[in-house]
ROLO-439314 format. One record per residue (C-alpha): chain; residue in one letter; residue number from 0; x, y, z. Coordinates in pm, whole numbers, padded with zeros to 5 digits, always signed. Layout:
// residues N
{chain->A res->A n->NUM c1->X c2->Y c3->Z}
...
This chain:
// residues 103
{chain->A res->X n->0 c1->+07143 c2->-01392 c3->+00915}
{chain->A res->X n->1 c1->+07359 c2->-01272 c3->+01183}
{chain->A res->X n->2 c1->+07670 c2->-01087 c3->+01124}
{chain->A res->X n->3 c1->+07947 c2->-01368 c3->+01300}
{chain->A res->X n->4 c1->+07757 c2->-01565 c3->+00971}
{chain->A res->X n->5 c1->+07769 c2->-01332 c3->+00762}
{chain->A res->X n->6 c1->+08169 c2->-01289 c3->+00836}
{chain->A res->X n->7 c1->+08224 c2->-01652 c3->+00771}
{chain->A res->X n->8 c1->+08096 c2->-01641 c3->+00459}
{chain->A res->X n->9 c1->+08288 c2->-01345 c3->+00357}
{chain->A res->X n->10 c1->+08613 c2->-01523 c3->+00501}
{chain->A res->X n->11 c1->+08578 c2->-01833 c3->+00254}
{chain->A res->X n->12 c1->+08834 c2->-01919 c3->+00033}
{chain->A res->X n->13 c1->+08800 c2->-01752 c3->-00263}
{chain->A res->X n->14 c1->+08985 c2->-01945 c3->-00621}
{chain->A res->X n->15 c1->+09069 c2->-01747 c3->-00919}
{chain->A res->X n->16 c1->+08882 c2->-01887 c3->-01241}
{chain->A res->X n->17 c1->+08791 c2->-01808 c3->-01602}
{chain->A res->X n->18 c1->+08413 c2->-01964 c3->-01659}
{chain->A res->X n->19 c1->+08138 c2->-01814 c3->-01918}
{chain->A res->X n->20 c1->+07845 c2->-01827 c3->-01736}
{chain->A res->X n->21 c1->+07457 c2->-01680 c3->-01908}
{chain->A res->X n->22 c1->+07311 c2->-01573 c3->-01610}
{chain->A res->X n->23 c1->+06885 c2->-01547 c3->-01588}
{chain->A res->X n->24 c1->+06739 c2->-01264 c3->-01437}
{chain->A res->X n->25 c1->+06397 c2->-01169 c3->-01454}
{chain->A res->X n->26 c1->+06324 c2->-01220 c3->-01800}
{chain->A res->X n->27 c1->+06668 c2->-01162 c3->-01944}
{chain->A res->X n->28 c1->+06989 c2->-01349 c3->-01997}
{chain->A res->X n->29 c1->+07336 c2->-01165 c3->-02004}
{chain->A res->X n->30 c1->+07700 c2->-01304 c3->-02043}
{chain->A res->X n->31 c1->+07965 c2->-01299 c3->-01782}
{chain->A res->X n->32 c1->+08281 c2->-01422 c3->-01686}
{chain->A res->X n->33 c1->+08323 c2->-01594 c3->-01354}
{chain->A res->X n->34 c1->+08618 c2->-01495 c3->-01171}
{chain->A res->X n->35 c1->+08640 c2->-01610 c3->-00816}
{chain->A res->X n->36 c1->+08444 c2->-01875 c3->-00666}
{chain->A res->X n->37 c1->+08446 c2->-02029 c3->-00277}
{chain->A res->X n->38 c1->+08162 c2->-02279 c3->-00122}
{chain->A res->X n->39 c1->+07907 c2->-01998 c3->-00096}
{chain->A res->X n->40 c1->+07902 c2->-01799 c3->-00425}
{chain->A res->X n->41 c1->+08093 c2->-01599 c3->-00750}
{chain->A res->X n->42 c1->+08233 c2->-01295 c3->-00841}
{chain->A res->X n->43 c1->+08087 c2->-01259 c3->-01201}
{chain->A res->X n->44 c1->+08266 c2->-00968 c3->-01462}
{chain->A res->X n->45 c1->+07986 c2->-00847 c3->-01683}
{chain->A res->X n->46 c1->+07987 c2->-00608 c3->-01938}
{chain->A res->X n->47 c1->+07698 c2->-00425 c3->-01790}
{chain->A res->X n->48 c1->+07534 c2->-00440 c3->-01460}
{chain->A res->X n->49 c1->+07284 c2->-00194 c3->-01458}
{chain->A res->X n->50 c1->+06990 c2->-00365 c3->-01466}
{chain->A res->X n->51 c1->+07093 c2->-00591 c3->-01156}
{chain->A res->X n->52 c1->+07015 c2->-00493 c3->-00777}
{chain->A res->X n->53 c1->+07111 c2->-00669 c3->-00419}
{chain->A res->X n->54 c1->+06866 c2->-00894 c3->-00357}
{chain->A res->X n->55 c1->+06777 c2->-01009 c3->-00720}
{chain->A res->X n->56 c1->+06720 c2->-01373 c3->-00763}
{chain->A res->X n->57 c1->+06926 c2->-01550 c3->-01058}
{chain->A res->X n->58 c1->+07012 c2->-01870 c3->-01234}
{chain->A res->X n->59 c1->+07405 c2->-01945 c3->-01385}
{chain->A res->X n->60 c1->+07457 c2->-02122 c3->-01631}
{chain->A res->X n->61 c1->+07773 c2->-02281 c3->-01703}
{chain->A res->X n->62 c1->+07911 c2->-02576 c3->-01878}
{chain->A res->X n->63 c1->+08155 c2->-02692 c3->-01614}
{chain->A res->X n->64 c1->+07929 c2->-02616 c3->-01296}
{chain->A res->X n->65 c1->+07583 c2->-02654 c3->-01424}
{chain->A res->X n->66 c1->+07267 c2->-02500 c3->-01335}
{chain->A res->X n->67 c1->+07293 c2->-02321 c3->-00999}
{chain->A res->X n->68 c1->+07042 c2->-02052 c3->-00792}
{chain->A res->X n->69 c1->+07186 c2->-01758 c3->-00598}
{chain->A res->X n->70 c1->+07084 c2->-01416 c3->-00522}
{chain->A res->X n->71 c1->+07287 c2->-01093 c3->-00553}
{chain->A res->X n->72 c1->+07445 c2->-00951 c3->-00290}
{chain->A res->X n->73 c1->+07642 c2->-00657 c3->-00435}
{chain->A res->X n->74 c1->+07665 c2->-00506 c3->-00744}
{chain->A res->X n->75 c1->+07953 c2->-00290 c3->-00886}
{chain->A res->X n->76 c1->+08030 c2->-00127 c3->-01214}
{chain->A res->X n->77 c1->+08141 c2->-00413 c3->-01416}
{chain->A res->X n->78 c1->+08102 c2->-00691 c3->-01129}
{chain->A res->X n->79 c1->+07815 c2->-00858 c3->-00914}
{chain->A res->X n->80 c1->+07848 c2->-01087 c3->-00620}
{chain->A res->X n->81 c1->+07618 c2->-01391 c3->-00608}
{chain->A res->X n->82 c1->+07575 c2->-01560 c3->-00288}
{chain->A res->X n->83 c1->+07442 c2->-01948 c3->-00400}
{chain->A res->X n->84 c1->+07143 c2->-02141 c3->-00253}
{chain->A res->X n->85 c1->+07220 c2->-02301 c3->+00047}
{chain->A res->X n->86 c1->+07088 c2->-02660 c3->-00101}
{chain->A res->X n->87 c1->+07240 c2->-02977 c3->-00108}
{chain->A res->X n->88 c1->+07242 c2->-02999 c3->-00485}
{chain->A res->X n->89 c1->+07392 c2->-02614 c3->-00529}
{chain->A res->X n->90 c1->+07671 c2->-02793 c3->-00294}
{chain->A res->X n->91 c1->+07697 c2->-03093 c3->-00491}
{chain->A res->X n->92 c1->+07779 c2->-02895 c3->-00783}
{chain->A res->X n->93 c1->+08036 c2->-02617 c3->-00658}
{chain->A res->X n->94 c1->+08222 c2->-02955 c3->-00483}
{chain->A res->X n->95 c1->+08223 c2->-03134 c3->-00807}
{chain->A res->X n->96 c1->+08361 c2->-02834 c3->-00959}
{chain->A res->X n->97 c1->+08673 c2->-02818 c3->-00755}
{chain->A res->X n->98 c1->+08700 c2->-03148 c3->-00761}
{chain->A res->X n->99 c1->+08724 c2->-03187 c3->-01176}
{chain->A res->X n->100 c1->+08770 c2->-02838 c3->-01309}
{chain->A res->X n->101 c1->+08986 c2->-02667 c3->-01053}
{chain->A res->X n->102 c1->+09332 c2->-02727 c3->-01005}
């Protein structure tokens, strides 16, 4: 990925939301609280992210968005940053949500 792509995804419109999500990793589940969300991935509030890195493949799970992929791109005290799948059904689902869930 270049970095003009890279930018883009950075610049997209991020909404403020309040979603549970149980989020797979490895061969764990933890609880977290989505709270922004654009086209290409979440900001998730956890309680602990220590045992998360950049790079780390996970599942959300969430009653309002479904099932989606993504991989981590940062990870903060408190707060990771999942980038989703770029797949057609990963879109599907993120464009349903703002279409239903998010005013």
């Amino acid at each position: 990925m270049n970095l003009a792509q890279q930018r883009d995804q950075r610049t997209a419109t991020r909404h403020g939301t309040r979603m549970f999500v149980k989020i797979n990793h490895r061969f764990e589940t933890a609880a977290g609280m989505v709270v922004d969300i654009s086209d290409n991935g979440v900001g998730v509030e956890m309680h602990n992210t220590s045992s998360f890195n950049a790079g780390d493949f996970v599942e959300l799970h969430s009653d309002k968005i479904g099932c989606i992929n993504g991989v981590v791109r940062w990870v903060r005290p408190r707060m990771l940053g999942v980038e989703f799948d770029r797949t057609t059904n990963n879109a599907a689902k993120v464009a349903a949500f703002f279409k239903f869930f998010h005013k």
